[in-house]
C-alpha positions, 0 to 999 in steps of 0.5 A, spaced: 519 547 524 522 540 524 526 540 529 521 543 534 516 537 531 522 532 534 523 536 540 521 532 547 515 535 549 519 536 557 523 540 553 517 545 550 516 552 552 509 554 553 509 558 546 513 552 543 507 547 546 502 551 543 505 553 536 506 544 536 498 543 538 496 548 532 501 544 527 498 537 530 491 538 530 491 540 523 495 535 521 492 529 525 485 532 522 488 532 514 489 524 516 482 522 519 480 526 512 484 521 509 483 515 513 475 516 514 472 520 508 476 518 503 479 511 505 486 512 503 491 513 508 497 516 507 500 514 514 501 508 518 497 506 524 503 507 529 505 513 525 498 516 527 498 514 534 505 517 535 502 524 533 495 523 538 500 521 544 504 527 542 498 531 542 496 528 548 502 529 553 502 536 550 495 537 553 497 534 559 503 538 560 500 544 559 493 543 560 491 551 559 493 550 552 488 545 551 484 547 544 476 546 544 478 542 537 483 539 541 484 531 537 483 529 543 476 531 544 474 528 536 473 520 534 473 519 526 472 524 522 465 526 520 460 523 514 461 524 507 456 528 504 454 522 499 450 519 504 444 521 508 447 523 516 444 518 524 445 521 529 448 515 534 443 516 540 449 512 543 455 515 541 461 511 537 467 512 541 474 510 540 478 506 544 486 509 547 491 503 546 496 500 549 504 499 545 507 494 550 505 490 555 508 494 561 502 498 558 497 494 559 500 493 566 498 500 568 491 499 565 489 495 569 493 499 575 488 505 573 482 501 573 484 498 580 485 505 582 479 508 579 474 504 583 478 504 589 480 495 589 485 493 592 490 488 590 487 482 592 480 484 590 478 480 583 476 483 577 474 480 570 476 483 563 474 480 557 480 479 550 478 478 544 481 480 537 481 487 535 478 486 527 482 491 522 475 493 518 470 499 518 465 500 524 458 499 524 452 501 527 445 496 526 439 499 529 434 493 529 426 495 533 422 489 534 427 484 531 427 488 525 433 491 521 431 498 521 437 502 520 445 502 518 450 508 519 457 508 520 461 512 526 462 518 522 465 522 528 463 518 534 456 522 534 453 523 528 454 518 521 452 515 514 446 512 513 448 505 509 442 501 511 441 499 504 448 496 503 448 493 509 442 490 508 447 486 502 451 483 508 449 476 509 452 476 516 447 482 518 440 478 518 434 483 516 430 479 522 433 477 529 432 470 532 430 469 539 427 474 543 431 480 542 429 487 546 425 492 543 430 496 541 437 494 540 443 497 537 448 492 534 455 495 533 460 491 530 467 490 525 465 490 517 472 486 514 474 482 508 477 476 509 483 475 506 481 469 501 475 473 498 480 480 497 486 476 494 479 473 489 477 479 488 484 482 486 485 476 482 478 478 479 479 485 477 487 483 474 483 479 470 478 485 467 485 489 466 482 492 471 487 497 478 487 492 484 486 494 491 491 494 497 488 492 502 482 489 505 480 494 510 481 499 505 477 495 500 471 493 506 470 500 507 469 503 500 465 496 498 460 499 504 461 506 502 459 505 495 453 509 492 449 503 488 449 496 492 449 493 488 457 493 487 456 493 495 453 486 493 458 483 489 463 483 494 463 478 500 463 483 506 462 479 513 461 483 520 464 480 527 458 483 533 462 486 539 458 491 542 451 495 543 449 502 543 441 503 545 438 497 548 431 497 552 431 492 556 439 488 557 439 481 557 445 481 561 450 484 565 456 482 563 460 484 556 462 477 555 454 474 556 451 480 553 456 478 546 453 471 547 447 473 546 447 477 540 450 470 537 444 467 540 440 473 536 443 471 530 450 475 529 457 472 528 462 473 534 469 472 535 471 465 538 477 469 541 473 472 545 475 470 552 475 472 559 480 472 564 481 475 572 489 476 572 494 481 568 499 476 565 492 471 563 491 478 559 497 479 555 499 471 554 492 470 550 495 477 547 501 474 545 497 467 544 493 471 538 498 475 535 502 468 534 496 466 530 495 471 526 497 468 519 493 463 520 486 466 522 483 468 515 482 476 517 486 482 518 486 484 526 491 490 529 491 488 537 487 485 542 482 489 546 481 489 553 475 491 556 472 490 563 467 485 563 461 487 569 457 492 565 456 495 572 463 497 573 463 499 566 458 503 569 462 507 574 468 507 571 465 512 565 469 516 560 475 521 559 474 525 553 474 520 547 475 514 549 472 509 556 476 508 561 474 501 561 477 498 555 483 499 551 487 496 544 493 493 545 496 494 538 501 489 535 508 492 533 508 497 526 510 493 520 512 487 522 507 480 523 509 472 524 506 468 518 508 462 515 512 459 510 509 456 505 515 455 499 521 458 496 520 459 488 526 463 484 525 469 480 529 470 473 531 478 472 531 480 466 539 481 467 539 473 469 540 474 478 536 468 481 533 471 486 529 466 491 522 469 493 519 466 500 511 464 499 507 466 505 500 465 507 497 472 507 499 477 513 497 484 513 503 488 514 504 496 515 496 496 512 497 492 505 497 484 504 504 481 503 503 474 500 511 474 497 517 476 501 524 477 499 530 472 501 535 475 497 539 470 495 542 463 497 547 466 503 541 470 506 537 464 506 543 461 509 544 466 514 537 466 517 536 459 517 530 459 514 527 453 512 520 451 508 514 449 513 517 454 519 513 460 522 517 467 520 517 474 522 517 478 516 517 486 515 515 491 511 517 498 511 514 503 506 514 501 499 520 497 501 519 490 498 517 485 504 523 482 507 523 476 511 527 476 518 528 470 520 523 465 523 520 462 531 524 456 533 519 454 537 514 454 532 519 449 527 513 443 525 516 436 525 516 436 517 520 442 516 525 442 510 531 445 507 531 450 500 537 447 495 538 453 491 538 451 484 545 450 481 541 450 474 536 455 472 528 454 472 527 456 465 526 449 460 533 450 457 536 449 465 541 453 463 548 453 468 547 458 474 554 462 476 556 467 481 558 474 480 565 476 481 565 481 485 571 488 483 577 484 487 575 477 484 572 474 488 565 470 488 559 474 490 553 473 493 549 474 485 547 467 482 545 468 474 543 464 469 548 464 463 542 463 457 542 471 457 537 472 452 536 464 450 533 464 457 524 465 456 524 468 464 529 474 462 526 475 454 519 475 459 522 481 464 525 485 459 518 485 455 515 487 461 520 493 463 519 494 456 512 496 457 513 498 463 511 505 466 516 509 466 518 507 459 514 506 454 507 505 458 503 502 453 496 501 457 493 495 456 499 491 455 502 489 462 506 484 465 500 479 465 499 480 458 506 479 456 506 472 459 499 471 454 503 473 448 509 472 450 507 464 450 502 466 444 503 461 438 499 465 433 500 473 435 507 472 439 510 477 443 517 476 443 522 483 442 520 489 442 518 490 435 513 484 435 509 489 440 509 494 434 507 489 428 501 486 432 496 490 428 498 488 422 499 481 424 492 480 427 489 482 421 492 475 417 492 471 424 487 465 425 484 467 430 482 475 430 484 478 437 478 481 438 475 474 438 479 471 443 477 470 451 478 476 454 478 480 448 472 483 443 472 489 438 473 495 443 479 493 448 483 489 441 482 496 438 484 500 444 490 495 445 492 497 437 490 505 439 494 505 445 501 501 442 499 506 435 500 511 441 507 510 443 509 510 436 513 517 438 517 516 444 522 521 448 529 519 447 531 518 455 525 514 455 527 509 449 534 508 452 531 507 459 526 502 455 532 498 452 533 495 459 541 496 459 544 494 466 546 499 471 541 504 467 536 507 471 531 513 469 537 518 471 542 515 468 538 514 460 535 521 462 543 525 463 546 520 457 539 523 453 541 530 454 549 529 452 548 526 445 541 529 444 539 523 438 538 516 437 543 516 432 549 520 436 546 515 441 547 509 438 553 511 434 557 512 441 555 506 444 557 502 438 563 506 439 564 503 445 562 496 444 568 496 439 573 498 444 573 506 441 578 510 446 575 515 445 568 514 445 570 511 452 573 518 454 567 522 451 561 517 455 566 517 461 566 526 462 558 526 463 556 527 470 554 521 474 556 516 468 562 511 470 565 505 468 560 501 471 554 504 466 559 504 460 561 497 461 554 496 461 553 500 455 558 496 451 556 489 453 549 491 451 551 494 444 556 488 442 550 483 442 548 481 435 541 479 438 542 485 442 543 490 435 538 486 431 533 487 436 534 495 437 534 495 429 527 492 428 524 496 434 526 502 431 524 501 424 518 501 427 518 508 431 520 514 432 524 517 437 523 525 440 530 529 441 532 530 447 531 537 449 537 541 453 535 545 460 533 551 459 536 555 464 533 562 463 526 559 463 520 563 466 520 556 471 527 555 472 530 554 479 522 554 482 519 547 485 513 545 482 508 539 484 503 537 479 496 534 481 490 532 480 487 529 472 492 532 467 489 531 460 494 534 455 499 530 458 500 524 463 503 525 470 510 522 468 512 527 461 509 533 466 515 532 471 519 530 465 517 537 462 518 540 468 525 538 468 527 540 462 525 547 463 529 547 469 525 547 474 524 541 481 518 537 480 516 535 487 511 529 489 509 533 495 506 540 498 510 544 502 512 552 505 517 551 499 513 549 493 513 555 489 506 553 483 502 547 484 498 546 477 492 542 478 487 539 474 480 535 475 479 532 481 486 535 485 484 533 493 489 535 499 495 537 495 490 543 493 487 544 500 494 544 502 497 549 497 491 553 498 492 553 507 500 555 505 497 561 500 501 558 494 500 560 487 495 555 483 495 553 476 491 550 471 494 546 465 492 551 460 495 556 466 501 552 466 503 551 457 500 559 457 506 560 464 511 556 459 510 559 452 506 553 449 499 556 450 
């Protein structure tokens, strides 16, 4: 099936064409539930679009094969049953887009022809900025805030009336003299000054903070109590109407001015123009201004500004023919660069990290790119000041591309990279020696562990998730006690003391800003919690260079105790031959690795710290893959709220019992175990008839019911 989903659609057969338009109309379906009902999108905007425009050249192609649920057809997804249902009496349409100016070129062509205008006859469209956000419908009868309702699926939403009712830019009562009825429609958002307040907020609280604003925005206005609605800065941006009783213009660009003079927010980017390239030079105008407005927007869209060819021109399908969204490019914006800083690693790599002025890139706000390193900054030229290109891919970190020439300000300056390292000792920096001798393009500080930025980061990984997972200790609560005078954390064991030290300290824990009886004890209870830890996880904990997850795993297994462990690693610190031979013979170990062990091993400070921790621990044999268990060979996802074990130790289980653990549902997962509050990884296993499990299912289907 992959190779027919990459297969031109002019090379499509009728069967294939129709086998595609199956697959493309669950697909799109599964993520409009995604997006729409439950705010978490799985894919990009572009990624999106691509599987609308296939499905549409499909269609077009073969218009025999058109499905009656055809996405071409649908706009939105429909309402969330928490919500009470409107019925819009004027359907929430979506708008088609444009990826390019050639694009919108050819709108403009279709428009002409549409209504019959020759080249030389004028016509207005208006442009203003596409806001990333949740759309919304107000119904105000005589001048007053009747009802709220979301688009739904274009013709039926939720009824939000009483949160919208918390959003001081939706006035209760009109100004002027509105129509009877007048149904405003709009853009809920967040700006991106109040979502990254609000994050700091919920960090503060130890609380999960959010990834984006539009993500955030649609979630606070979806909210059952609203008074959460309340507690968070929603604004809304008026851009249209649905049932009007009397129009108090007849042009789209007077008829947004009038809702302003009844008392909403416009957009002041708003603007008309009578020339193509007028259209797309604002386009690229606001697209260079994008850092700088303060909201998310996607695009510009494009209507036709005289509501009487509006009118004439009509709809196809989902969507007017008078309007489209010129979208912006996937993953990449212009912001710009506020300040270079330097980053310590735990293995004391100075690496320069650009500081941004927030831009939503590939749906999620970037305020912190990657430069690599000296010879990167070098390379792209970059200096302090400039607007930049950055990209995003995925889950890669931000990246900075290179910056506008002509955008240059006047006060732009250059970053000296640091000879020193930042940390109070001010260390000497060197540069790695590449394999052939030479200079690499790593700096690091030479402080090792007398360096603070180097302890914090190997406390941070310490805790991290993947290695010991303590649950209310993380980075931001390393940098609290790390700089703590009476209850420091400084090595791994100090972590595991904390509660017996708390009970002499001056200063209670719980009595501490930020702190009281119940989240001091959880602390206690959850480090009590991680007395006992699996081996692998300890080794990957210890934070050895060249030493990942796979590598502690396949050096957890080979020795199977902390004590054969340590006694190998001392070996090799000590020069052993065959120590050395004995690590180097284990599958996916190197020389890299093993010098790496022996480096870590040979450090006084580096022993002392690993002896104190294990006198505080217990650490849980490794145990040898199972060949013959009843899962070995078979591909396994986990799901939902495990309650007897976490996410990570299922996987972990899985493993060791000789089976694949699998992130997603596919045609060759062979068992998915789901517990409360699985979503579409059931949903799908369900469609694809695969066998589904509980978690008391799964310990009974491996013998430790």
């Amino acid at each position: 099936m992959s190779s027919l989903r990459e297969k031109p659609v002019a090379a499509l057969s009728a069967e294939e064409a129709a086998a595609e338009l199956d697959r493309l109309a669950a697909e799109i379906a599964r993520h409009d539930a995604l997006y729409y009902g439950e705010d978490e999108p799985e894919i990009s905007d572009a990624e999106y679009d691509a599987l609308r425009r296939r499905n549409l050249a499909i269609e077009q192609r073969f218009p025999d094969l058109v499905r009656a649920d055809s996405p071409s057809h649908r706009v939105g997804y429909q309402p969330v049953s928490k919500f009470a249902k409107v019925v819009h009496r004027v359907p929430m349409l979506s708008l088609d887009n444009a990826f390019s100016d050639d694009d919108v070129v050819d709108f403009v062509a279709r428009v002409r022809r549409f209504l019959k205008l020759g080249a030389d006859s004028e016509i207005a469209f208006t442009a203003e900025p596409k806001i990333d956000g949740l759309s919304l419908s107000l119904r105000y009868e005589g001048g007053r805030l009747v009802s709220a309702a979301t688009r739904g699926d274009g013709a039926e939403g939720e009824d939000v009336t009483a949160n919208a009712r918390t959003i001081a830019d939706i006035p209760g009562v009109l100004a002027g003299s509105p129509p009877e009825i007048l149904e405003v429609r709009g853009e809920v958002y967040m700006t991106t000054a109040d979502f990254a307040a609000l994050n700091q907020r919920q960090a503060a609280l130890g609380r999960p903070t959010y990834v984006n604003p539009r993500n955030t925005a649609a979630g606070t206005l979806r909210q059952l109590d609203p008074a959460v609605t309340a507690s968070r800065p929603l604004k809304f941006f008026a851009y249209s109407w649905g049932e009007v009783s009397r129009m108090p213009a007849d042009t789209q660009l007077e008829m947004v001015r009038a809702l302003a003079g009844y008392g909403f927010a416009i957009n002041a980017l708003m603007q008309r123009f009578t020339r193509t390239h007028d259209l797309i030079a604002h386009y690229h105008r606001i697209e260079a201004e994008r850092a700088t407005l303060g909201y998310d927007i996607d695009g510009v869209v494009y209507k036709v500004d005289s509501l009487a060819l509006q009118e004439r021109l009509g709809f196809v399908s989902r969507s007017p023919r008078w309007a489209i969204a010129h979208k912006f490019p996937a993953e990449k914006a212009m912001t710009i660069l506020k300040a270079i800083d330097i980053q310590v690693g735990r293995t004391g790599a100075l690496t320069p990290v650009a500081r941004l002025e927030p831009v939503t890139v590939g749906g999620v706000v970037v305020t912190n790119a990657t430069l690599h390193n000296a010879e990167e900054i070098e390379r792209l030229g970059v200096m302090i000041g400039d607007t930049v290109i950055v990209q995003r891919a995925g889950d890669v970190i931000p990246q900075v591309l290179g910056y506008v020439a002509e955008r240059r300000p006047p006060d732009a300056r250059a970053f000296p990279f640091p000879t020193v390292c930042p940390c109070p000792l001010e260390t000497p920096v060197v540069r790695e020696e590449t394999a052939g001798g030479g200079e690499g393009v790593v700096r690091r500080c030479t402080g090792e562990f007398a360096c603070p930025f180097q302890r914090k980061e190997h406390l941070k990984h310490f805790v991290s998730r993947r290695a010991f997972d303590i649950e209310g200790l993380g980075e931001k609560q390393i940098e609290y006690f790390y700089d703590d005078a009476d209850l420091p954390i400084r090595t791994p064991a100090d972590i595991f003391t904390l509660a017996r030290r708390d009970a002499t300290a001056p200063t209670r824990l719980k009595d501490r800003d930020g702190y009281g009886e119940v989240s001091a004890g959880k602390l206690f209870e959850a480090i009590a919690a991680r007395r006992r830890i699996p081996l692998e996880r300890l080794i990957y904990a210890l934070g050895i260079r060249h030493v990942g997850e796979a590598t502690a795993r396949t050096l957890a297994r080979a020795y199977g105790t902390w004590e054969a462990f340590e006694a190998a690693a001392l070996a090799v610190a000590a020069g052993e031959a065959g120590a050395r031979e004995e690590m180097d013979a284990l599958e996916d170990i190197g020389e890299a690795v093993i010098d790496a062990v022996a480096t870590y091993f040979a450090e006084p400070h580096n022993r002392r710290t690993v002896e104190d921790l294990i006198a505080e621990i217990e650490v849980i044999e490794a145990e040898k893959p199972a060949a013959h268990s009843p899962v070995a060979g078979k591909t396994i996802v986990f799901t939902g709220s495990l309650e007897r074990m976490s996410r990570d130790e299922a996987k972990a289980m899985a493993e060791r019992l000789g089976a694949k653990a699998a992130g997603s549902v596919s045609a060759r997962t062979d068992l998915v175990v789901a517990g409360p509050g699985a979503g579409s990884k059931l949903k799908k296993a369900q469609e694809l008839g695969i066998e589904v499990i509980d978690e008391d299912a799964w310990f009974e289907r491996i013998g430790q019911g």
